[in-house]
C-alpha positions as CSV (number, residue, x, y, z in Angstrom):
1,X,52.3,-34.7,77.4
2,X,55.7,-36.2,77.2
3,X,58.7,-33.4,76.1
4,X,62.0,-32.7,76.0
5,X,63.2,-29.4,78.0
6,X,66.5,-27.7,77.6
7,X,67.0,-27.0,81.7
8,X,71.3,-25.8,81.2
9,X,73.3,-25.2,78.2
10,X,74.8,-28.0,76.5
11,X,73.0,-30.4,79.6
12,X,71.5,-33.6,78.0
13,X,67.4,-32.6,77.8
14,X,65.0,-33.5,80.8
15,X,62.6,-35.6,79.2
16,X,59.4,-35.2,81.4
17,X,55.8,-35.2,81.6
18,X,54.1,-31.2,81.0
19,X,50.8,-30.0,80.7
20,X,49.0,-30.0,77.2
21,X,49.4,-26.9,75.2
22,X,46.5,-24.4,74.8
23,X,45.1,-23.6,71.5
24,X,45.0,-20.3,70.6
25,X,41.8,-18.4,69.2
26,X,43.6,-18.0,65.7
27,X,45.8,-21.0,66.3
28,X,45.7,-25.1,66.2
29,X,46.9,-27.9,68.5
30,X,48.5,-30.5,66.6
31,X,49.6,-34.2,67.8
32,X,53.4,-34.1,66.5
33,X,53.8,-36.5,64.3
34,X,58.2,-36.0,63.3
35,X,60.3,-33.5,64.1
36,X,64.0,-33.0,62.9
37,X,66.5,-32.3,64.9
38,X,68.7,-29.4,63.3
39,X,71.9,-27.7,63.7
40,X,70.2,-24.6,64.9
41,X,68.6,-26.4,67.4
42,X,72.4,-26.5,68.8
43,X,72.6,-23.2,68.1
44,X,69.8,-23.3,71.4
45,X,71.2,-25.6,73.0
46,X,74.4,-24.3,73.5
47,X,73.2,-20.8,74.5
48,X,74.5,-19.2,71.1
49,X,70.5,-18.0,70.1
50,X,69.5,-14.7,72.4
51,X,65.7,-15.9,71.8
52,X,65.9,-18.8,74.2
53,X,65.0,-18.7,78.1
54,X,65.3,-21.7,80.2
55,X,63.6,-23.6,80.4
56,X,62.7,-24.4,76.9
57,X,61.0,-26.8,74.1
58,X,63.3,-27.0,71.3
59,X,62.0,-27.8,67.8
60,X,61.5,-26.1,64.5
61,X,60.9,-28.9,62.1
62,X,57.8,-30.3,62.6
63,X,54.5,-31.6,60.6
64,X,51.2,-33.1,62.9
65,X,48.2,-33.8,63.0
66,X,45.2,-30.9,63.9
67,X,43.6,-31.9,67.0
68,X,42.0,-28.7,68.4
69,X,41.3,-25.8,66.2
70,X,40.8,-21.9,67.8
71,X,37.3,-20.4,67.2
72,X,39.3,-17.4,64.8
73,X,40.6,-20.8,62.6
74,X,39.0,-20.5,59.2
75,X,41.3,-23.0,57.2
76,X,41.4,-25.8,59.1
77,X,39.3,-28.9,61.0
78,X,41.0,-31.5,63.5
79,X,42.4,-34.7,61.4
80,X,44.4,-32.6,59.1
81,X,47.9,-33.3,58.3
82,X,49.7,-29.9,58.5
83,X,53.1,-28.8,58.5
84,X,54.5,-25.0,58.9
85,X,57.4,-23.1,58.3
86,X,59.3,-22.0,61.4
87,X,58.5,-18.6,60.9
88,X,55.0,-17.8,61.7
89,X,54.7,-14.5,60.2
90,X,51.4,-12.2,61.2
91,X,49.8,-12.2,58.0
92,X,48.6,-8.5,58.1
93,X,51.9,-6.6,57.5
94,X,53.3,-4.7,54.3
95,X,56.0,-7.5,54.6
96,X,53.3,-10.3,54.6
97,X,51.3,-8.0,52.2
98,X,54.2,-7.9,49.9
99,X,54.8,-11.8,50.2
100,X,57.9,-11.5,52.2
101,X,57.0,-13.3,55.5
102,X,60.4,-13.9,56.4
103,X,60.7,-10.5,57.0
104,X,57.5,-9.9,59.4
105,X,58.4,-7.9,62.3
106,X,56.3,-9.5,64.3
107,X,57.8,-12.7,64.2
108,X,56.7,-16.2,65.9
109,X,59.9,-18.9,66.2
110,X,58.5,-22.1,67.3
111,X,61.6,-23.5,69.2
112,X,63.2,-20.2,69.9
113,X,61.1,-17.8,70.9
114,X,57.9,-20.3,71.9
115,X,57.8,-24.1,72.9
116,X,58.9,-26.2,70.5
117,X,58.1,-29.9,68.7
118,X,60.2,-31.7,70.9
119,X,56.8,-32.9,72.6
120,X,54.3,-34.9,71.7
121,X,51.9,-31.3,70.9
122,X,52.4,-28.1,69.6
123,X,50.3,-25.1,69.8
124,X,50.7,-23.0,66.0
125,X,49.2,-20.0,66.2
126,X,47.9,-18.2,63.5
127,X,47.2,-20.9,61.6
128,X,45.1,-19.7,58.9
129,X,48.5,-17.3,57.5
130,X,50.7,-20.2,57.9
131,X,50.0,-23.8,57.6
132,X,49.9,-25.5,54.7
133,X,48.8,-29.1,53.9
134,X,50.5,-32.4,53.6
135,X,50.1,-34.7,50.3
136,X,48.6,-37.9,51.4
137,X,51.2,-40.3,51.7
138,X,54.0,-38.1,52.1
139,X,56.0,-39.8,55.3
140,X,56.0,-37.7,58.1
141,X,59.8,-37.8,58.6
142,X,60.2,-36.5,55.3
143,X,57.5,-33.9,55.9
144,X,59.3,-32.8,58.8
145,X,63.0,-32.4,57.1
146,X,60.9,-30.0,54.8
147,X,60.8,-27.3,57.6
148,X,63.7,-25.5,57.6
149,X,66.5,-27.3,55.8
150,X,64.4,-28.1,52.4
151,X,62.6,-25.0,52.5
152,X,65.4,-22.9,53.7
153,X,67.7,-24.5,50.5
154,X,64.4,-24.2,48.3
155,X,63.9,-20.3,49.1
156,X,67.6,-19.4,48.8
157,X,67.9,-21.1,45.5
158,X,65.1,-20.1,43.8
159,X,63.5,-17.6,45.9
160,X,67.0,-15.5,46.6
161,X,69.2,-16.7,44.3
162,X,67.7,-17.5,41.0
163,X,69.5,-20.7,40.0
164,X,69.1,-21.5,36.6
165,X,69.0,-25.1,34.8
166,X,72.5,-25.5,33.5
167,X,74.2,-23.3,35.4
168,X,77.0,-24.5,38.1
169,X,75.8,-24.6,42.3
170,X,78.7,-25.1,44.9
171,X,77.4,-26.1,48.2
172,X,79.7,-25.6,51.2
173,X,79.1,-27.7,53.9
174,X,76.8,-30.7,52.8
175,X,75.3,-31.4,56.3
176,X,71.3,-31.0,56.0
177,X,70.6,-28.0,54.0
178,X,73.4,-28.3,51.6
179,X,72.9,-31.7,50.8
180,X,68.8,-31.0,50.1
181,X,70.5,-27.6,48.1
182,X,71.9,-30.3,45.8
183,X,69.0,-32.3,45.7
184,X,66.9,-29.3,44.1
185,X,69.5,-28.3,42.2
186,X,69.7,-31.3,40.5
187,X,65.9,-31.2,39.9
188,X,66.5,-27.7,38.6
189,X,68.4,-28.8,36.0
190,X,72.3,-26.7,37.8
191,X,75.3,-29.0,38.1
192,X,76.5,-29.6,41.4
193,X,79.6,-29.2,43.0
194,X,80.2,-30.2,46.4
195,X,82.6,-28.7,49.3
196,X,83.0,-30.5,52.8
197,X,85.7,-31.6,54.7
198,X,84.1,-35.0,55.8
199,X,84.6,-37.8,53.1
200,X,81.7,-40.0,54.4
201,X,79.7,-36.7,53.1
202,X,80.9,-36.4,50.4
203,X,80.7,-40.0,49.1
204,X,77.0,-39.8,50.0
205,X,76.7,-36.4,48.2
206,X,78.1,-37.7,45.0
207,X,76.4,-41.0,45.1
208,X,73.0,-39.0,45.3
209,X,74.2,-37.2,42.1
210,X,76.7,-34.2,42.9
211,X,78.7,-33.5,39.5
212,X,82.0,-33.0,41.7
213,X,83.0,-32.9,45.4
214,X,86.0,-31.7,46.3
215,X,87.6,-32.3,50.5
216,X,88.8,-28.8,51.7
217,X,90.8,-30.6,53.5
218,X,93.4,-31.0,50.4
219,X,93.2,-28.3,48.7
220,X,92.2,-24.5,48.4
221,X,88.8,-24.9,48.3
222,X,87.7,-22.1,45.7
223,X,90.3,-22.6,43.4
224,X,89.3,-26.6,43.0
225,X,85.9,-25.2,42.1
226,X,86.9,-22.6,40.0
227,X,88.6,-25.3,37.7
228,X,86.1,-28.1,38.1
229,X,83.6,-25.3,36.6
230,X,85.5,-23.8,34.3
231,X,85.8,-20.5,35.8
232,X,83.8,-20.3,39.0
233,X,80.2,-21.1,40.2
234,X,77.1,-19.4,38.7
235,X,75.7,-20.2,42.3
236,X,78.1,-20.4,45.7
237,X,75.8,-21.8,48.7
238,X,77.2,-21.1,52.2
239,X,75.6,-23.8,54.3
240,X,77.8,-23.2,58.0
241,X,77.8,-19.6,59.4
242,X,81.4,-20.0,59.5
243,X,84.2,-17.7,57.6
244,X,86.7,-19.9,56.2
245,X,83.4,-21.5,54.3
246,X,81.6,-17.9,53.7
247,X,85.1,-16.8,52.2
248,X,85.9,-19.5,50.1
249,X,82.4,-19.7,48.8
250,X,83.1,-16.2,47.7
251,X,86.0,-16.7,46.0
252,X,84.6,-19.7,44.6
253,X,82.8,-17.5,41.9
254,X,82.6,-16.8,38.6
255,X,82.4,-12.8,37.7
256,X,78.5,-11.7,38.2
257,X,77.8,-14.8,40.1
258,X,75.4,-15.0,43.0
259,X,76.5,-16.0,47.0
260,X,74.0,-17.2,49.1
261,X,74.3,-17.1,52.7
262,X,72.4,-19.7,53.9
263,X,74.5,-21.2,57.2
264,X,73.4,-18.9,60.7
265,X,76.5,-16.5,61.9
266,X,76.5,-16.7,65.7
267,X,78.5,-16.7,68.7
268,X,81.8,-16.2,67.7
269,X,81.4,-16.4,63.8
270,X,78.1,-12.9,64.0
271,X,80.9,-10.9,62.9
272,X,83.7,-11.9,60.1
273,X,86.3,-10.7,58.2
274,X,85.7,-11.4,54.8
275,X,87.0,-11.2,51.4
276,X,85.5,-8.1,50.1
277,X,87.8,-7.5,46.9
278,X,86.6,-10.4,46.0
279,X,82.8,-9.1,45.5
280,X,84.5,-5.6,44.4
281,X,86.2,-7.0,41.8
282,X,83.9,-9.7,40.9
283,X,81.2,-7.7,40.8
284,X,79.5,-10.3,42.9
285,X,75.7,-10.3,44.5
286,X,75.6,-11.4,48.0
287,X,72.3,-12.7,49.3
288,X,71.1,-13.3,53.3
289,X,68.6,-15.9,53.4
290,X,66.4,-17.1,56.3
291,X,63.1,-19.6,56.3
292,X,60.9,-20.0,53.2
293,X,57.3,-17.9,53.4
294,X,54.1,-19.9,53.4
295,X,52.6,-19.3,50.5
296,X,56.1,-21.0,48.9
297,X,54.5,-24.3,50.4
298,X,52.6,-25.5,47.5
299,X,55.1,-25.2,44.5
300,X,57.3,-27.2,46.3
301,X,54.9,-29.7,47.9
302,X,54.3,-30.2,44.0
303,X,57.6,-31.1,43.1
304,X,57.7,-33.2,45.4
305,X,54.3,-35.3,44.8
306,X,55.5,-35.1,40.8
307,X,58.4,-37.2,41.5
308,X,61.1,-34.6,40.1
309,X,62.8,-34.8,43.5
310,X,63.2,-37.5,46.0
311,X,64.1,-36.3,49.7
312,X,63.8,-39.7,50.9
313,X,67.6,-40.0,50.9
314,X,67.8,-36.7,54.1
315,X,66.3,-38.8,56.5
316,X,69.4,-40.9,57.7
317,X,67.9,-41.6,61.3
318,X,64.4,-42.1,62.6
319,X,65.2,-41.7,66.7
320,X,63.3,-41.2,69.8
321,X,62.9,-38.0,71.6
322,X,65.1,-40.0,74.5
323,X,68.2,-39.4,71.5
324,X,67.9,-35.6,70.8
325,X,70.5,-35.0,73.4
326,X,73.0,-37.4,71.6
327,X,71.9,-36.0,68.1
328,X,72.7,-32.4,69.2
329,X,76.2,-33.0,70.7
330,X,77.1,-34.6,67.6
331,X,77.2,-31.2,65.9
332,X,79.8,-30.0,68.1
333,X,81.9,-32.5,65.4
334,X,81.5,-32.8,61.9
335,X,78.2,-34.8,62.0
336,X,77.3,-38.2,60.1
337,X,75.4,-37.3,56.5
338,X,71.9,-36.9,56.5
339,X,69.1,-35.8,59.0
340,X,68.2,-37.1,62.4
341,X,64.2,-36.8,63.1
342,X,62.1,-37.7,65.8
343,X,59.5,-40.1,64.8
344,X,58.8,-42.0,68.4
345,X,57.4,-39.7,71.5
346,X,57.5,-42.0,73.4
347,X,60.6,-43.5,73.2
């Protein structure tokens, strides 16, 4: 099969020609049909995530099509359309017991700590604890921006964070996951402000229905939202890793309100310096977030088919696996809005 392999940090991927997965007994093979290409992919690719040895499959974000099935596979048949989160939790912990998958010590990371979807198949193990299946007719590129930035925004929002129709949600940073945090907010029923630093961003943000956006660039960030919202954010969504963003979404708050750390610390940025009188004082909750479990899939899969949210608007590039290289250098800048995903192969 055709792939992409991450050889040397920040080196363009070796597109080349490697042997067909195996399927696990409890697992599936599936032909991949779109993968997106996301910023913690460069978190790999630059040598920032401890989980990666070279060489390496990259990929996270990815829906296909079942074409082998292990004898142990209850759930599901070749010719099903399947996507998964990109934690593959074991299914037989207290954690999984308990409906927190995220938190399975016994973690599988597609991309990370396994080959990834950056190849024409995928091997998903335990298949039966962790796919779930695609609406007919949902496009594939879509399907596959659901994997971690939809489901990651989804989870923090209602899973973590408890975001309430009316109340106010500031996003910082509007790159994938911030701008799909706005697009459930909205079908929430919260009011939307958003916080970036690139005005192409936030032009599209607003034109797909933020309430505000504000350019950090200007101003003091959490003061603008404080006044915009009359007092500070019910909601503050971290969407970077980075502290000036963590800080100011922090101080962006209203008293009792909610922070959720969405955006991956690493490198540099694992430990900050943060403004903790801020939560003192405040009396502020501060949530860590990571992935979406499985058994999420359906609610949001129904929102979705129901027509309350439309995702179309993520997908701002359809590329061929011969572009992931470009797409992940452009994060080492502030990145164009929306998401790239791999939709041709072969290309």
């Amino acid at each position: 099969m055709r792939a992409a392999l991450l050889t040397a940090w920040r080196a363009p991927l070796e597109i080349a020609e490697v042997p067909d997965p195996a399927c696990p007994a409890d697992g599936v093979v599936i032909e991949v049909l779109a993968c997106g290409i996301c910023r913690s992919d460069w978190h790999a690719w630059t040598g920032a995530d401890p989980d990666v040895r070279l060489p390496h499959i990259p990929g996270h974000e990815f829906c296909g099509t079942v074409v082998a099935a292990g004898p142990a596979v209850t759930r599901w048949r070749p010719g099903d359309r399947v996507i998964a989160p990109f934690i593959l939790a074991c299914g037989r912990c207290p954690s999984c017991a308990a409906g927190e998958q995220t938190t399975c010590p016994d973690q599988i990371l597609p991309g990370f700590t396994r080959p990834g979807a950056f190849a024409e198949r995928l091997a998903v193990p335990r298949a039966d604890a962790n796919l779930a299946r695609l609406p007919d007719g949902l496009d594939p590129a879509i399907a596959a921006a659901l994997g971690c930035r939809v489901t990651t925004a989804w989870h923090a929002l209602t899973g973590r964070a408890a975001l309430a129709p009316g109340e106010w949600l500031a996003v910082f940073g509007t790159g994938g996951v911030g701008l799909s945090a706005m697009l459930l907010a909205r079908a929430i029923g919260a009011r939307v402000v958003v916080v970036d630093v690139v005005a192409e961003k936030l032009a599209h943000a607003r034109a797909l229905g933020a309430e505000a956006a504000v350019d950090a660039r200007a101003c003091d960030p959490a003061a603008a939202v404080r006044e915009i919202t009359g007092g500070g954010a019910h909601v503050a969504l971290e969407a970077l890793g980075i502290p000036e963003t963590a800080a100011a979404a922090l101080r962006s708050l209203r008293r009792l309100g909610r922070m959720v750390q969405v955006g991956m610390p690493a490198g540099e940025h694992v430990t900050m310096s943060l403004p903790w009188d801020a939560v003192y004082s405040g009396q502020l909750a501060v949530f860590g977030t990571r992935g979406m479990p499985a058994w999420r899939y359906p609610a949001l899969l129904a929102l979705i088919a129901a027509g309350r949210v439309d995702l179309s608007p993520l997908v701002a590039r359809r590329v061929a696996l011969s572009a992931a290289s470009a797409e992940l250098a452009a994060f080492d800048r502030p990145a164009p809005p929306g998401i790239a995903v791999i939709a041709d192969f072969r290309g």
